[in-house]
N, C-alpha and C positions, 0 to 999 in steps of 0.2 A: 504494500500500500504506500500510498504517499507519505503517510504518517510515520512508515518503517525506516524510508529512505531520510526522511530528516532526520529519524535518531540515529540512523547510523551513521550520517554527515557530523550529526553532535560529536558521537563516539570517535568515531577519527580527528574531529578538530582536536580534542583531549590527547590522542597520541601525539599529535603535529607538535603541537605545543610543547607536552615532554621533549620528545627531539630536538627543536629550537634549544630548548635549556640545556641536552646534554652538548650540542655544536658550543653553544654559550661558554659554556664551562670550560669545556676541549682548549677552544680558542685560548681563554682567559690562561691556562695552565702554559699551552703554547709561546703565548706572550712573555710569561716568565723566562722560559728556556730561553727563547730569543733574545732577549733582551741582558738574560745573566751570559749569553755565551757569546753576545758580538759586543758585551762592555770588556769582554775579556780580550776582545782581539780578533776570536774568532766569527768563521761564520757560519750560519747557524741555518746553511740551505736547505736539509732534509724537513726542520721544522716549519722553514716557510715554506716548503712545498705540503707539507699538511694540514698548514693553517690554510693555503692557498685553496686545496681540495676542500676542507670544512665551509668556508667561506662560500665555495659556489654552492655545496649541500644549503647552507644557510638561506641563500637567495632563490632557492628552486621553494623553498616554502615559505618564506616573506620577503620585501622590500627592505634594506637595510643598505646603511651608509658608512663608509670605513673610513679612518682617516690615519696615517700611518704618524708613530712619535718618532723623535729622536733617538730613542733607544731602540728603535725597531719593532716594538709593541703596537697592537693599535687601537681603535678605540673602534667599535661597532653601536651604532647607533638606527633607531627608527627614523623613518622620514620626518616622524614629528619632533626628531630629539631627545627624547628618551633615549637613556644608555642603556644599552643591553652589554656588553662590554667593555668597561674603562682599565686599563691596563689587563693585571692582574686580578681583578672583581667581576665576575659576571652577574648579572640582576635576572633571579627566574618572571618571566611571566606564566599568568595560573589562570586555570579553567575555575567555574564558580556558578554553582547555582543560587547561590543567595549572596550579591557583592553589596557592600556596605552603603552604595550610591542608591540601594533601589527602595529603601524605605518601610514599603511593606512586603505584600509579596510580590514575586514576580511576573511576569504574564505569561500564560499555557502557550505550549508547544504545540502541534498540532496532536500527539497522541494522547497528551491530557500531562505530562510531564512536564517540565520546565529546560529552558534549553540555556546551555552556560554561556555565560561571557566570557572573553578573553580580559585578563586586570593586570594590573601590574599596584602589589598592595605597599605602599608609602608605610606603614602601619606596621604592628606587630600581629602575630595572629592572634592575641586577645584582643587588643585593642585595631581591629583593620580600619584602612583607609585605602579602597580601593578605587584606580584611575579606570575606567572603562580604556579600553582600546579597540573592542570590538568593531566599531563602524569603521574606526581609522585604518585597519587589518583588511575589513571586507572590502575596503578602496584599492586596495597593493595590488600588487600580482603574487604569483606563486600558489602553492597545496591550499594554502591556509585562506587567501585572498579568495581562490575557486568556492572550496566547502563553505566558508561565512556565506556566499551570491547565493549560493545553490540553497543550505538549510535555511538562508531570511537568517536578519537582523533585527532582534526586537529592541523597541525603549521601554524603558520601566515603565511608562504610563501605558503604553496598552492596554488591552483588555480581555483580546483574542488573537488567538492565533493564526489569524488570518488578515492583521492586521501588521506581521514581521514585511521585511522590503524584503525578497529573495523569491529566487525560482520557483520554491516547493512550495511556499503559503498562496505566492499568486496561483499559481497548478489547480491548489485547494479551492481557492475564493472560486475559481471558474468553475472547479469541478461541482462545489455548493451549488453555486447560481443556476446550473444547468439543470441541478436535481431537484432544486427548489420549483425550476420552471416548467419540468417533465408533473412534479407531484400535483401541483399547481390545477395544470390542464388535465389531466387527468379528472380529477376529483370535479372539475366543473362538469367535463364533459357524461362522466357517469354517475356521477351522485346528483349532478344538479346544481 
C-alpha cells in the first residue's frame, strides 16, 4: 500500500542518517591522522585518499560543503552551515519522532504512525533542543534528499496526513478524492 511505502521510506531515512554519522565520524578520526602526520613532515596520502572516498559516500546521501585547514583537516558542513564536521568533532544528526520544536503531538503518517524528523539536538538528551533540518535535507540532492520528496515533509501544525509536501501523501490525497468521488456516485445513483 501507499501507507507501507512511506514507512518504509521512514525506515530507511533512519538508516541514511546513521550512515551520514558513521562517514561523520570516519572523517573526523581521518582528520586527526592527517593533520598529526603532515604537522610531522609527513604525508598523509593513503588517508586523504579515504577521506576522499568517504567524502563522495557523504554526498551521494546529502549536500555538504568542505573546506580544507591548514593542517590538512577539514571542516564538512551543511548548505545551511551547520557543522557536521569541524576538525577532529563530528556532530550526529538524529531521527525523532517527538522533537522538542513540535509542542504537542505530532501529525499522523499516512499509516496512522508518526513519521520522524531529521534534528540536529543543541541540547542534552534531558534537556533537548532540537533544530528541525528536515525540509532543508528534503531540498538537497542525494538518498536522503530523494526519501524526504518521496515519504512528504510534514510541519508540526498539520493535522493529516495528507497534508505532508511529498510524493506518497499527494498519491494518497488523489487516491482519497477519487474514492470519495466513486462512493459518492454511487450511493446517489443507487440509494437515491
Amino acid at each position: 500500500t501507499i501507507a507501507d511505502l512511506q514507512s518504509e521510506a521512514d525506515s530507511r531515512l533512519r538508516l541514511e542518517i546513521e550512515s551520514v554519522n558513521t562517514i561523520t565520524q570516519e572523517i573526523a578520526d581521518l582528520n586527526v591522522r592527517i593533520s598529526t602526520s603532515e604537522g610531522g613532515g609527513q604525508v598523509a596520502a593513503d588517508e586523504r585518499d579515504r577521506r576522499d572516498a568517504l567524502l563522495e559516500q557523504l554526498s551521494e546521501k546529502i549536500d555538504v560543503d568542505t573546506i580544507e585547514l591548514s593542517d590538512g583537516s577539514i571542516n564538512v558542513t551543511l548548505p545551511t552551515g551547520l557543522a557536521l564536521v569541524t576538525g577532529s568533532v563530528s556532530r550526529a544528526l538524529e531521527t525523532t519522532t517527538g522533537p522538542s520544536f513540535a509542542g504537542g503531538s505530532a501529525p499522523p503518517s499516512l499509516d496512522g504512525g508518526i513519521l520522524n524528523f531529521v534534528v540536529f539536538n543543541y541540547g542534552t538528551t534531558a534537556a533537548r533542543a532540537d533544530v528541525d533540518l528536515t525540509s532543508t535535507l528534503a531540498q538537497g540532492n542525494g538518498v536522503i534528499g530523494g526519501l524526504l520528496r518521496m515519504r512528504g515533509v510534514q510541519d508540526t501544525a498539520d493535522t493529516s496526513a495528507f497534508e505532508a509536501d511529498g510524493f506518497l501523501p499527494e498519491l494518497a490525497a488523489k487516491v482519497e478524492a477519487i474514492t470519495r468521488t466513486l462512493l459518492t456516485q454511487f450511493n446517489q445513483t443507487y440509494l437515491g
